[in-house]
C-alpha positions, 0 to 999 in steps of 0.5 A: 729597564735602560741604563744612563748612557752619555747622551741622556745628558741632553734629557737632564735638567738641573736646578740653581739658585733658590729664592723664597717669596716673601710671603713664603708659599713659592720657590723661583730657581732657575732650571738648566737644561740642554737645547735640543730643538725639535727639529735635530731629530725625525720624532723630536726623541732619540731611539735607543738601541740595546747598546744605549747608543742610537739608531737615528743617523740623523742627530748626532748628540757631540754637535749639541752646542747650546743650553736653555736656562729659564726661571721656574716657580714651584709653590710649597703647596705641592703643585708641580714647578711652572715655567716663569720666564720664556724659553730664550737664552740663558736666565740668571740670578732669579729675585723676588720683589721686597712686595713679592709682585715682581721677579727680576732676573738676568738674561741674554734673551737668546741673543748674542749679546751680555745678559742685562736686568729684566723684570716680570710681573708675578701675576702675568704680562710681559717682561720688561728689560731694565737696563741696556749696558755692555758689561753683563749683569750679574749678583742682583739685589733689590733696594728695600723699598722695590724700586732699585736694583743693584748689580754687577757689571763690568767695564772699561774705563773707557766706557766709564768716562764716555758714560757707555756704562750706563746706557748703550746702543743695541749694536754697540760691541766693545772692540776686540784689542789688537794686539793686546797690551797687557798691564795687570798680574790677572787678566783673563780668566774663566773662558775670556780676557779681561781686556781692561775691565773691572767689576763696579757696583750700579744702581737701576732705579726703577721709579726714574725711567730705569736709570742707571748709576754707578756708585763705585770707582776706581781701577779695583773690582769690587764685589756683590752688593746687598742692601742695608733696612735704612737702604744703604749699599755694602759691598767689598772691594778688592783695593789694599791699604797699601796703595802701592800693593797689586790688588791682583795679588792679594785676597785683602779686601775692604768692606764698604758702605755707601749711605743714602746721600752717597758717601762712601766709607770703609768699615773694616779690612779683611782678607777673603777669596771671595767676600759675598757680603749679607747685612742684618737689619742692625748693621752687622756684616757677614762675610766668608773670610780666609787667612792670606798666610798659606791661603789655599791650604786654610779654611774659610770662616765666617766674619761678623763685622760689629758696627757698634764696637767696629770689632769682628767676630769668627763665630765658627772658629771651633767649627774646623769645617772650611765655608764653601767660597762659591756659597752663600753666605745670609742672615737667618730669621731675626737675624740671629744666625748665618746661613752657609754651605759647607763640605762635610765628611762625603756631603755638602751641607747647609749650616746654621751659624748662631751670631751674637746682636751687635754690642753684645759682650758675650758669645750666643749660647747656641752651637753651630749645626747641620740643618739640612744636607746629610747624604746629600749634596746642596748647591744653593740655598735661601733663608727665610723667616719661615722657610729654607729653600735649597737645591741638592743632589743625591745618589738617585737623582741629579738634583732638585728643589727642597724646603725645610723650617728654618731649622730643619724640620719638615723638609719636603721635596718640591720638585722631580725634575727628571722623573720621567727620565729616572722612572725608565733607568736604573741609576746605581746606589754606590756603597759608603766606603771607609779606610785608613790613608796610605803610605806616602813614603812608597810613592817618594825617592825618600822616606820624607818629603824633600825640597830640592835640595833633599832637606825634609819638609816639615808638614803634619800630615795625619798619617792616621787619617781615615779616608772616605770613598764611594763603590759604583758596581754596574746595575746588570752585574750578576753575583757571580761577576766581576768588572774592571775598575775605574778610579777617579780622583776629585780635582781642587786639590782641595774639594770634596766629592759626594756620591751625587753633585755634579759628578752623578751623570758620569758615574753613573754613565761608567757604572752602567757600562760596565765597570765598577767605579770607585772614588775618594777624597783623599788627604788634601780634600775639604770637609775633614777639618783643616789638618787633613785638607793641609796634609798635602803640602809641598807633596801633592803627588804621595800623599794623594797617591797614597790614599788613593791606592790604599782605596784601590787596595780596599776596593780589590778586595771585593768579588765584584771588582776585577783586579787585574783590569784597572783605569784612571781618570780626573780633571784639574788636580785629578788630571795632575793625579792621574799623570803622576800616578801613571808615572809612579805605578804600574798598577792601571791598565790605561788613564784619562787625565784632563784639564791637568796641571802637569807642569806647575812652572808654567802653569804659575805663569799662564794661570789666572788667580790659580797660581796662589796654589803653586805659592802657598801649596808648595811655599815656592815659586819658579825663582825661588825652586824652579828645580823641586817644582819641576820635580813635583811636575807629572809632565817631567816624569811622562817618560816612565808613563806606559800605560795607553794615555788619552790626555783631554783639554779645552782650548780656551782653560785659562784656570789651566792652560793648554800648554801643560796638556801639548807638553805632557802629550809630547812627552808620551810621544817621544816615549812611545805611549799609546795616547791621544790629546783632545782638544775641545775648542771654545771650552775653559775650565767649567768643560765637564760641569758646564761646557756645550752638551755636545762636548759634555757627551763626547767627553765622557763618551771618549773616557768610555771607550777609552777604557773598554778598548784596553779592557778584555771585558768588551768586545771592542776595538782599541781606540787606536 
């Protein structure tokens, strides 16, 4: 039987974004996939060698740069999912029709241009572009009676005032500014510039020749409409009471309504990372809320905005589990309870939350509980009256399509999208690890955490933590074996890993290379409850570092683990911890860090919205305590790195900057450290989730070898 290679994830596919029929027989999803055309090799497959590598010079899989992104549909009768939209370009954000006889998606259509509205008959025929706009479509939502469409978009208010937003050209391109001039305290993110835009809410109304309206204004972005039953808009829109206040640097937002006639009014003010709204057919009003004070270190609750009392009710306040801000968050049947997505302990789960009617006096007597998700890891859901519709991963596939009763039962797996691919390979069980936290102190200059100016920060930090891990050994490893380890650490700070999500390829890809694999979610991580995800504070480094050496300990200590060759590789807070335990232990062999935030001055001032974690993470900023950030900067300390260093970044990160990366790479440099720095041009944050395949596979491919050319396991030349 084979074992996952890094170039099998151009054979992979993964499933998004779940929609129930209204009739409740049928699922649409979006099915995501590398592009690889026929014509890139001499059979349209790749022959493998015994090495997993392959023996066909003609294709190279590093210079695989597009992916296919289409609409399935999968019936819950069994029957296998059918490809619904054609196989052009990327589709997005699949809708049923309030009827069931339509699907409206996004998409670019395979062409160089910002995805719009499209829609296409249930029962066969052609689909139908909606709109023509230049701002991308995005967070589709039919009106109650299927014949508009809201949705995001965004503009210019140049292209407000001429009416471009509305309707333009096919050769209409929006000008690149030279130079630009910048007027806003967050103006890019992701992979590209703002440029002046912002996100509005419109309307394409499908009974009147698709015309668009935008029914929201002002220099303020604004948030994922849904629609009320009397056919009301409500959305949130990031526009403080303060009218002095920058919108850019608070998460205060204001929840609004806008009513058949067309006037606006704002219901209530909240404070929120990321406010989806979902609107019951009484008017109440769910949300995702997160405190402001100490932001990034608080979890987010769910919100109920009472229209008959104007109160707002926290139906999980005694949860002490964050709500997953990139999740949905929806009404269930009758609208008795939310929906949400949430971390917990090792898996990501949908939670059914019971909400009271609006007016009433007192709470529902039901508690909040875990409907789907145990062992598993849910990216995306859809309530039903009488189905629940998600996507999940587990440890011996990358995802798939389930359906469950509204609250639990009968869960059955619609889809196996990498059958054929998984029949032929040995994928890893990992083992379910425990352990007590670490010593934070060990990993200081003092007993304590200090500011600068050495006095004792005050921070629970729940030193009598358990920490929970995940032990990869490789599937040809005899009894009598051992392999080097790599440690991995999850980026955030505060995230969580599962033994699946999107993690599952290169896990599985290391395994089956020959190491053991072991990673963690150490203090600082979501899904523990907020006291843990907070105990970082203002000391990323020793509280992290402490729980993953302490797992490190663990691990060791098994026979299948060669404790004298050790690797360490993370992105993003990962990448930081990486750097910094390179510099403050001597115990790994080599590292990888990428996509770091290595310096924490300059990345508070080239991040996008990010730099809150630099505010509320650590309670200062570049003016108040330039001197104590610095000290907490693994690129500060890349004079005591020794350790064979090979620093990954994409050029084109605006949630990390490059600049961190050239830094810490100098730093190596200057002390003579065996490294490398990869750039990956057009790339951002999203490389090792999202980015071009090709880059996906040259990633994980270099991490590889990386490690097995400073490990005595392999016959392999050293990567310098």
């Amino acid at each position: 039987m084979k074992t996952v290679d890094a170039e099998d994830y151009l054979e992979l596919a993964t499933p998004s974004d779940p929609r129930v029929s209204p009739d409740g027989d049928a699922v649409a999803f979006v099915r995501r996939t590398a592009r690889v055309d026929e014509g890139e090799t001499d059979s349209g497959e790749r022959d493998e060698s015994e090495d997993g590598g392959s023996d066909d010079d003609t294709f190279d899989a590093t210079d695989v740069e597009d992916v296919e992104a289409s609409v399935y549909v999968v019936d819950l009768g069994g029957e296998e999912p059918r490809r619904f939209t054609a196989a052009a370009g990327v589709d997005a954000c699949p809708r049923w029709s309030p009827s069931g006889d339509r699907i409206a998606f996004a998409t670019d259509r395979g062409e160089d241009r910002a995805p719009d509205v499209w829609v296409l008959p249930v029962d066969g025929g052609e689909a139908r572009r909606v709109t023509s706009v230049p701002g991308g479509v995005s967070a589709l939502a039919w009106g109650p009676e299927g014949n508009r469409i809201a949705f995001l978009q965004s503009t210019t208010a140049g292209e407000r005032e001429r009416g471009d937003d509305l309707d333009v050209a096919e050769d209409y391109e929006r000008e690149e500014p030279d130079p630009r001039v910048i007027d806003r305290t967050v103006y890019r993110a992701a992979q590209s510039y703002t440029d002046g835009t912002r996100s509005h809410v419109y309307v394409a109304a499908l009974d009147r020749d698709d015309a668009v309206t935008r029914v929201t204004d002002g220099d303020v972005d604004h948030t994922a409409p849904a629609w009320g039953a009397e056919g009301a808009l409500y959305f949130g829109a990031r526009d403080p009471a303060d009218g002095d206040a920058d919108p850019d640097d608070t998460t205060e937002f204001a929840l609004r309504r806008r009513d058949p006639d067309g006037d606006v009014e704002t219901l209530v003010r909240d404070t929120s990372w990321a406010p989806r709204v979902a609107v019951a057919d009484d008017g109440r009003v769910a949300y995702a809320s997160t405190p402001e004070e100490r932001g990034t270190l608080r979890q987010a609750d769910v919100h109920v905005y009472d229209p008959e009392t104007g109160d707002v009710r926290v139906p999980t306040a005694g949860m002490d589990r964050t709500v997953a801000g990139d999740g949905p968050v929806q009404f269930g049947p009758g609208d008795e309870s939310v929906y949400v997505l949430t971390p917990e302990t090792g898996s990501v789960v949908v939670r059914r939350v019971p909400v009271a009617p609006a007016g009433a006096d007192a709470p529902p007597d039901e508690d909040v509980t875990v409907v789907v998700g145990e062992d598993a890891h849910c990216s995306g859901f859809d309530a039903s009256a009488d189905v629940l519709a998600f996507t999940a991963s587990e440890w011996d596939h990358p995802g798939d399509v389930f359906a469950a009763t509204p609250r639990g039962a009968e869960e059955a797996r619609l889809s196996t999208l990498n059958r054929a691919y998984l029949d032929e390979r040995a994928v890893v069980q990992p083992e379910a690890l425990s352990f007590p936290a670490g010593d934070a102190s060990a990993l200081r200059s003092g007993s304590e955490a200090a500011d600068a100016a050495g006095e004792p920060v005050d921070v629970e930090r729940v030193d009598d933590a358990t920490v929970q891990g995940w032990l990869f050994t490789p599937p040809e490893l005899g009894p009598e074996e051992s392999a080097p380890l790599v440690v991995e650490v999850h980026g955030g700070p505060h995230a969580t890993w599962t033994g699946s999500g999107t993690m599952w390829h290169e896990f599985q890809t290391l395994a089956a290379a020959g190491f053991c694999v072991f990673a963690c979610n150490p203090r600082g991580s979501t899904g523990y409850g907020e006291a843990f995800q907070a105990a970082i504070e203002c000391d990323w480094g020793a509280v992290t570092g402490a729980d993953v050496l302490a797992g490190v300990d663990h691990v060791t200590e098994r026979d299948a683990v060669d404790d004298d060759e050790l690797f360490l590789a993370g992105g993003s807070f990962g990448g930081y911890m990486t750097a910094w335990l390179l510099a403050h232990t001597d115990r790994f062999d080599a590292g990888a860090p990428q996509r770091g935030v290595y310096d924490l001055v300059s990345f508070y001032g080239s991040t996008d919205a990010a730099y809150k974690l630099v505010e509320d993470d650590f309670g200062e900023t570049p003016w108040t305590d330039p001197a104590f950030l610095s000290e907490h900067s693994p690129a500060m300390h890349a004079d005591a790195i020794d350790a064979p260093t090979l620093v990954l970044h994409a050029e084109a990160d605006y949630r990390v900057p490059i600049g961190g990366a050239e830094l810490l790479y100098r730093g190596l440099r200057k002390h003579g450290t065996p490294t490398r720095l990869v750039r990956y041009p057009r790339e951002g944050h999203e490389l090792s989730r999202s980015g071009e395949p090709g880059h996906v596979v040259d990633r994980i491919a270099r991490i590889r070898d990386w490690f097995r050319g400073y490990s005595t396991a392999f016959e392999f030349d050293e990567p310098l």
